[in-house]
TINU-345129 format. One line per 8 residues: number of its first residue (from 1); their letters; for each residue x, z, y of C-alpha. Coordinates in Angstrom, 2 decimals, always signed. Example, Ala and Ser with C-alpha at 12.3 -4.5 7.8 and 13.67 -1.06 7.14 Angstrom:
2
1) AS) +12.30:+7.80:-4.50 | +13.67:+7.14:-1.06
This chain:
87
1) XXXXXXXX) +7.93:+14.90:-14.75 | +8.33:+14.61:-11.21 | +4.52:+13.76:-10.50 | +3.82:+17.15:-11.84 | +6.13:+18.63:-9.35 | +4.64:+16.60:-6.16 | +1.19:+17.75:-7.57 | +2.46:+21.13:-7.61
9) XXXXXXXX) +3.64:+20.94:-4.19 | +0.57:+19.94:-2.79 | -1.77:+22.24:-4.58 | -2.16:+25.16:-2.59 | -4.57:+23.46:+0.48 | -7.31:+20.70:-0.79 | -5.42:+16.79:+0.35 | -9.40:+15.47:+0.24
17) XXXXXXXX) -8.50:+12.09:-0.59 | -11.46:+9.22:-1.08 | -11.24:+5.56:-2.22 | -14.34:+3.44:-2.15 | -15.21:+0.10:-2.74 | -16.00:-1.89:+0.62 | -17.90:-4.98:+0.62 | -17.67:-7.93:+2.94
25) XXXXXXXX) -20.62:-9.19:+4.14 | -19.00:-12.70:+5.29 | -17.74:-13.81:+1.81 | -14.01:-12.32:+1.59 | -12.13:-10.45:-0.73 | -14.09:-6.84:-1.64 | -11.33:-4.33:-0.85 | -10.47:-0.15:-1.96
33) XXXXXXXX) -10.55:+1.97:+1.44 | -8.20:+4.47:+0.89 | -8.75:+7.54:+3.44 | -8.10:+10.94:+4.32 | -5.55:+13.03:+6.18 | -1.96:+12.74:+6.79 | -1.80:+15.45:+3.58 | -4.13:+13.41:+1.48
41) XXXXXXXX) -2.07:+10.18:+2.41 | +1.35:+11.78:+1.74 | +0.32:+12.86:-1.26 | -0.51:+9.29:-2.54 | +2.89:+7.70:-0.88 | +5.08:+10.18:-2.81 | +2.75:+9.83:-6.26 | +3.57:+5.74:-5.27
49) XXXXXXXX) +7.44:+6.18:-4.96 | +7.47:+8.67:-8.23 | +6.20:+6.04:-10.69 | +8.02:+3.55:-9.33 | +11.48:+6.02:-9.60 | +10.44:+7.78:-12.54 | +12.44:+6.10:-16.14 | +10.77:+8.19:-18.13
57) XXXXXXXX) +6.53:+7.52:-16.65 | +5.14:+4.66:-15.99 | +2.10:+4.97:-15.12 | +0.22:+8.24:-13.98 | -3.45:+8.87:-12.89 | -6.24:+11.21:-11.09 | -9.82:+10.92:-9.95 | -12.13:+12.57:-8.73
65) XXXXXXXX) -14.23:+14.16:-11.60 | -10.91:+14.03:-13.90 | -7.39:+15.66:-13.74 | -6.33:+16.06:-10.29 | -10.05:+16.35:-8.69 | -9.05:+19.05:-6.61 | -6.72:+16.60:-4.21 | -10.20:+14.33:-3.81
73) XXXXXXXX) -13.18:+14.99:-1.19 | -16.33:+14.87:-3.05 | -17.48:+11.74:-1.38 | -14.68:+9.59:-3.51 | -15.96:+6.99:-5.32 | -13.21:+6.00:-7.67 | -9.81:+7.79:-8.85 | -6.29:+5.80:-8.95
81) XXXXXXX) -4.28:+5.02:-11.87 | -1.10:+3.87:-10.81 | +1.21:+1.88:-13.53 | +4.67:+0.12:-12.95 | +5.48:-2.90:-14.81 | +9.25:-3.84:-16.12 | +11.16:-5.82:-14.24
């Protein structure tokens, strides 16, 4: 499982990723602010491209107080579940 491996890769230094929900005061769309370093991003863009490469997983998740809390800064909000469709 090739998420494994990224996960692997990145699990010697903390990635302190956060999501949270952000309102909008004028009436738009509520949107998911994704932050955190260059590490924490990275980490997220190659967990993207695996699910959408990987035959065998389709889907693949982490939060904060789940599996993979240890790439997530303790402010996070929410976790990600990421899950590709067929074409």
């Amino acid at each position: 499982m090739q998420t494994d491996k990224i996960l692997e890769r990145y699990s010697h230094q903390k990635s302190n990723l956060s999501l949270a929900l952000l309102s909008d005061n004028d009436g738009g769309d509520p949107k998911i602010l994704i932050q955190g370093s260059k590490r924490a991003l990275h980490l997220l863009a190659e967990l993207l491209l695996a699910v959408a490469d990987e035959k065998a997983n389709d889907g693949f998740g982490m939060g904060p107080r789940s599996a993979g809390s240890f790439h997530f800064s303790a402010t996070s909000e929410f976790g990600v579940y990421v899950h590709r469709l067929d074409e």
